[in-house]
N, C-alpha and C positions, 0 to 999 in steps of 0.2 A: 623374431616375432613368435609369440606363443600358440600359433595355428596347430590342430589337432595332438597338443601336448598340453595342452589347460597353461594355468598362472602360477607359474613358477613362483614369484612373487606378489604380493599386493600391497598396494601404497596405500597410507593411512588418508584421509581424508585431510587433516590439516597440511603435511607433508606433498599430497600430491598439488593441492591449490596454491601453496606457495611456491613448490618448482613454477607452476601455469601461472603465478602472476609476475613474478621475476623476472619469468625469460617475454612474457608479452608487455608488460608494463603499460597498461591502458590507463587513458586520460577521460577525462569529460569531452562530451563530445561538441561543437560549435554549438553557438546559441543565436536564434534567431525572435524578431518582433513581432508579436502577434497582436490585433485586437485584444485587451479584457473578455470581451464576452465571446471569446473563442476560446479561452486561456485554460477552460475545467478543465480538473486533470493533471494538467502540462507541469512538468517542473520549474520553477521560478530559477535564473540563471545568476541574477542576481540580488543584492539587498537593496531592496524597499523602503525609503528613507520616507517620512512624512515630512512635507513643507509647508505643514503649517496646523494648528492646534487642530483637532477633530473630538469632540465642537470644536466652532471655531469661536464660540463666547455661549455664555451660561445659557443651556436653554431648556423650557419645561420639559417633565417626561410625563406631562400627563393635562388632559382638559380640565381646567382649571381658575383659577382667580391667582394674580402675583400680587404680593402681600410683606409687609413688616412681619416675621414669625412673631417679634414682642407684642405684637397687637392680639393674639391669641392667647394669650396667657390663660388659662383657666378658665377658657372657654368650654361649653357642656351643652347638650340639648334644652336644660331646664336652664343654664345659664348664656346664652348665645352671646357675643361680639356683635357688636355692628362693624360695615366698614360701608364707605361711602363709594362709588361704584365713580371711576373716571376715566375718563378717556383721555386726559396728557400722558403726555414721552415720558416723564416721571412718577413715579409712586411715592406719595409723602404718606404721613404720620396715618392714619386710622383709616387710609382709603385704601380701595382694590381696585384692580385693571383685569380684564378680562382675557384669558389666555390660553390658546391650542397648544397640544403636542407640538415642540418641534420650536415654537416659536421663541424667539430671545427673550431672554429675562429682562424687561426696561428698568431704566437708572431708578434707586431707591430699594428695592424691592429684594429681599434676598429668599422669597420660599414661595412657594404654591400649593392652592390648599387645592383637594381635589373638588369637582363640583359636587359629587354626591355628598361629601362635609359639609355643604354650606346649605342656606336655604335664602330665595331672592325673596326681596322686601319691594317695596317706591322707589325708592332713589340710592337702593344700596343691596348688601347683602348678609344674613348674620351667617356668621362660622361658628359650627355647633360642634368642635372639637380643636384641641390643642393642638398645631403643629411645630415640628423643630425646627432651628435653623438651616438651612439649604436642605428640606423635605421636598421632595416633586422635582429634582433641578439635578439636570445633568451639566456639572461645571465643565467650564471650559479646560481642555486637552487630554479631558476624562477619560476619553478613547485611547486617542495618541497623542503625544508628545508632537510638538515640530522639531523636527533633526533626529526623532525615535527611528529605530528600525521597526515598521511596520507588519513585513512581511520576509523573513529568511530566504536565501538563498538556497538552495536545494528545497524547498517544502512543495509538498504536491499541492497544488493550490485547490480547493474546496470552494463548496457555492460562499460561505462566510467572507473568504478568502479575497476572492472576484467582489464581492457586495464592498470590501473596506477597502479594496485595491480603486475600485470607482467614487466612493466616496471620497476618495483623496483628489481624485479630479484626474485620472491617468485613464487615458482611453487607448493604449497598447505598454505592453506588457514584454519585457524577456525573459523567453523561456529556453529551455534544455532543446535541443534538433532530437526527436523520435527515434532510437536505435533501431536500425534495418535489419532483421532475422531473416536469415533464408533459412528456407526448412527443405528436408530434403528424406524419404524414407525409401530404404531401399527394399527387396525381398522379388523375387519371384513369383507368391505367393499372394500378393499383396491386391487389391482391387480399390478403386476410387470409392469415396463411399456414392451413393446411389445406385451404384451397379450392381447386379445379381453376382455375388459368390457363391459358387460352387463349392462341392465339400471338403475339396481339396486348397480354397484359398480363404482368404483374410480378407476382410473391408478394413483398409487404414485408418485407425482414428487417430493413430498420433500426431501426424499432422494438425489435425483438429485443436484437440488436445493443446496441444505447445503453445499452436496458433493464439487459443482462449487464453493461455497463462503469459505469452506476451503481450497481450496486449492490457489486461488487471498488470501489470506493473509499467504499462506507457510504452510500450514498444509495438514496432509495426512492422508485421510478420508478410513475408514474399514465400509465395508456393513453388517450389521446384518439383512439386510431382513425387512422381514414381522412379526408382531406378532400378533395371533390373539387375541382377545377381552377376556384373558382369566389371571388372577393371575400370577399364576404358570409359564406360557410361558414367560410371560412378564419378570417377576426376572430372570428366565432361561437364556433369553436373557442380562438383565442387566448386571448379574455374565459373563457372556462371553465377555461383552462390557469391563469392568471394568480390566480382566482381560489380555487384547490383547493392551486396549488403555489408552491414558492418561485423555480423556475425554470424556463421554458417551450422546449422544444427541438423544432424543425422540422426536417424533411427532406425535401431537395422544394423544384422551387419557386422556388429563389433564383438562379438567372442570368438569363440576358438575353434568352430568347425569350420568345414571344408567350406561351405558357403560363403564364411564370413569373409568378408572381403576388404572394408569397408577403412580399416588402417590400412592396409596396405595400397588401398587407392589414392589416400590424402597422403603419406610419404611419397607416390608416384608424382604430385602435384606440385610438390617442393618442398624447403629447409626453411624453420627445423624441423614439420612435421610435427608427428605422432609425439609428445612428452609425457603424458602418464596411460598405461594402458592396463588397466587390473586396479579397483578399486577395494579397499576392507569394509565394504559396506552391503548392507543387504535390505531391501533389493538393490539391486545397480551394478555388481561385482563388476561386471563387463566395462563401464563405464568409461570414454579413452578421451584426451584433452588432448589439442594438436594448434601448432600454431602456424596459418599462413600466409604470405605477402602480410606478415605485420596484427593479424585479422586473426580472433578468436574460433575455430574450429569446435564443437562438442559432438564427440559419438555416443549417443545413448542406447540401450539397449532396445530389442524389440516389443518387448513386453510393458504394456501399457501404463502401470505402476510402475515399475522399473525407471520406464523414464521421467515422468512423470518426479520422482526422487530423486532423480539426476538432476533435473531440471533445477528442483527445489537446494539442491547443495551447492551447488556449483554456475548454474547458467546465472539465477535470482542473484547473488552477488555482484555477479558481472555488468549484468544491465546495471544495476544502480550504480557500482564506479562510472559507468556512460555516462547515465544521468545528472551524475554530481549528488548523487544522495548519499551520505555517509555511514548512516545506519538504520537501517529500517525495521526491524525481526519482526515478526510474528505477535500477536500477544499471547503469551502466557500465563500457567495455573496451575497451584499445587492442586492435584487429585489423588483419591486413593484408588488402587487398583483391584479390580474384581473379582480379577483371579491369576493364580500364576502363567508366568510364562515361562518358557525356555530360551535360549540364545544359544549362539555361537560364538564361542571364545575367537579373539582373533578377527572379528567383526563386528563392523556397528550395524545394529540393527534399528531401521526404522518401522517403529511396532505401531500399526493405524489401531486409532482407538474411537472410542464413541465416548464422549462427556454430556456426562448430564447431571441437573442439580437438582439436589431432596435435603430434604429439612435444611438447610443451609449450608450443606456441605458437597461437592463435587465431587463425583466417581467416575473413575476410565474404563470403560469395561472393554477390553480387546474385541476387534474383530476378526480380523485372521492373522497371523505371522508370518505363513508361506501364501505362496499364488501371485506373481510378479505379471503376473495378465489377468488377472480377477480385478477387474473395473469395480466391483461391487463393492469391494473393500476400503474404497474412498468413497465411493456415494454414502457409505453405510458412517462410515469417521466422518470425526470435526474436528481432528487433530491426531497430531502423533507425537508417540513419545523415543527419542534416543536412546537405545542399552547398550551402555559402551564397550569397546571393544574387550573390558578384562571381565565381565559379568557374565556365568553362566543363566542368568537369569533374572526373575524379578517376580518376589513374594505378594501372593494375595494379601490386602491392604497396605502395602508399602505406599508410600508418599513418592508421587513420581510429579516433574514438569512438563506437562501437556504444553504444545507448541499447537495452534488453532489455526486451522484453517476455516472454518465455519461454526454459525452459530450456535449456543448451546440451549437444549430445550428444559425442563421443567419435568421432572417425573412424577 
């Protein structure tokens, strides 16, 4: 172990993820049935077949009159149509029927005029404008197909989602089982947050932190506290993480001083342990991946950013193999950049930036590059951009891809 002699090595970011999914080889996790109108959110486990047209037959998309279109022909305000206003199941030659949103198209009738088009007479009505054929008329299977796939299997399901899933007639739903996160922050130092800290300690927000970003990609985070700066405690807590959840997340801990402890209490816990410990990434260097009883371990560092970008390379992929999501990324956007930066060769650097848009065009303007406990430098970013590991830097106005995590404003 690299304790009080620094990282002798560091593992590339693709190389160390590949060792950790190799030797852990994670699946999707069971799927269980839920109500529809519990289902927001949830991952769909499987495909959504429709059984049967949606419409289920041609029906208006507007309050109206169902009409022959040829009966309109060159129909105009100074030249009106008549049409004879009836109430049978059928609609024959030069008559209308009167018809709501939603309601079926009856036999005859292929189009609907709106009512604002028409003007009502005695015994009929004239239409003071031309319509087309199937004008106002949602056909039937115009939604979905019967035997269409509806809804995908991995798709995070949405209110639209839930609205077409019911409309099908399905009153439960399978979806993805919730990935279980134990969080776990170690330090000496450390204070729950509402408690008064002293000048000598820290209020944990990491916990917080992780807690909020598990749960924005559907996972549900178990609190294991505080550990103090101590072997023993720390595996105590692991074996308790490991035991409750599907994935165990530390913060705290993991580099190279005397303190840290934090690997060498998850190797005390069992095999294989510890598999990448030293990342080429900045912030996160410290970053360690451990695998145990089968069960995803991550050590992230103590510095609130830090993990935070741990979280985002390496934990974010992991929940979604759980989930059954296959690719999810970020959106992104070419922007140009404001001004230079520097880097470190030999590391990727993840550089928070602030995107904003003027005369039609997007600009990244950095906000800081160093400070891996500077909170501020995410509240202040909407994204971040990658400078890869062989780049000493990156030229004021260069075209860079901003990777977003929040909204972008208007300058």
């Amino acid at each position: 172990m690299p304790r009080l002699k620094g990282f002798e090595k560091l593992t590339n970011i693709e190389e160390a993820f590949s060792v950790f999914s190799e030797k852990l080889k994670a699946k999707r996790l069971k799927s269980v049935q839920i109500p529809v109108g519990k289902a927001f959110g949830r991952i769909l486990a499987i495909d959504v077949k429709a059984d049967y047209d949606l419409p289920r037959s041609d029906r208006s998309a507007v309050d109206g009159y169902a009409i022959k279109a040829q009966n309109t022909f060159e129909a105009s305000q100074f030249n009106p149509k008549r049409l004879r206003l009836t109430e049978d199941e059928q609609v024959h030659e030069n008559e209308a029927r009167q018809i709501w949103t939603g309601n079926p198209l009856p036999p005859g009738a292929d189009t609907v005029v709106m009512l604002e088009h028409t003007r009502r007479i005695r015994d009929g009505i004239e239409v003071l404008t031309p319509v087309t054929l199937g004008e106002n008329v949602s056909k039937r299977g115009e939604d979905v197909r019967k035997g269409e796939i509806a809804v995908g299997a991995g798709t995070r399901l949405k209110p639209h989602h839930i609205g077409l899933l019911a409309a099908l007639g399905l009153t439960h739903v399978r979806v993805v089982e919730k990935p279980e996160v134990a969080l776990l922050s170690t330090g000496n130092e450390l204070v729950d947050p509402g408690c008064r800290a002293e000048s000598n300690q820290l209020v944990d927000v990491n916990r917080l932190i992780i807690s909020c970003m598990c749960s924005e990609l559907g996972a549900k985070a178990t609190d294991l506290g505080i550990a103090k700066d101590d072997i023993d405690e720390i595996s105590a807590r692991i074996l308790k993480g490991l035991e409750e959840a599907d994935v165990v997340i530390i913060t705290g801990g993991t580099s190279v001083g005397h303190a840290d402890l934090v690997p060498a209490a998850v190797n005390k816990v069992g095999d294989p342990g510890v598999v990448v410990h030293g990342v080429a990434m900045r912030p996160g260097m410290p970053t360690a991946l451990a695998i145990l009883l089968g069960k995803p371990v991550f050590m992230l560092p103590g510095n609130p950013v830090a993990a935070m970008i741990g979280f985002e390379v390496f934990v974010r992929p992991l929940l979604f193999k759980l989930l059954g999501i296959e690719n999810d990324p970020r959106p992104m956007l070419k922007a140009k950049l404001t001004h230079r930066v520097a880097s470190v060769l030999g590391r990727r650097v993840f550089l928070r930036v602030h995107v904003y848009e003027r005369d039609n065009e997007f600009f990244a303007d950095p906000v800081r590059i160093k400070g891996s406990g500077i909170l501020s430098t995410m509240t202040k970013a909407n994204g971040y951009v990658m400078i890869p590991e062989d780049s000493e830097g990156l030229e004021e106005g260069e075209s860079v891809i901003v990777h977003l995590f929040d909204k972008i404003v208007v300058a």
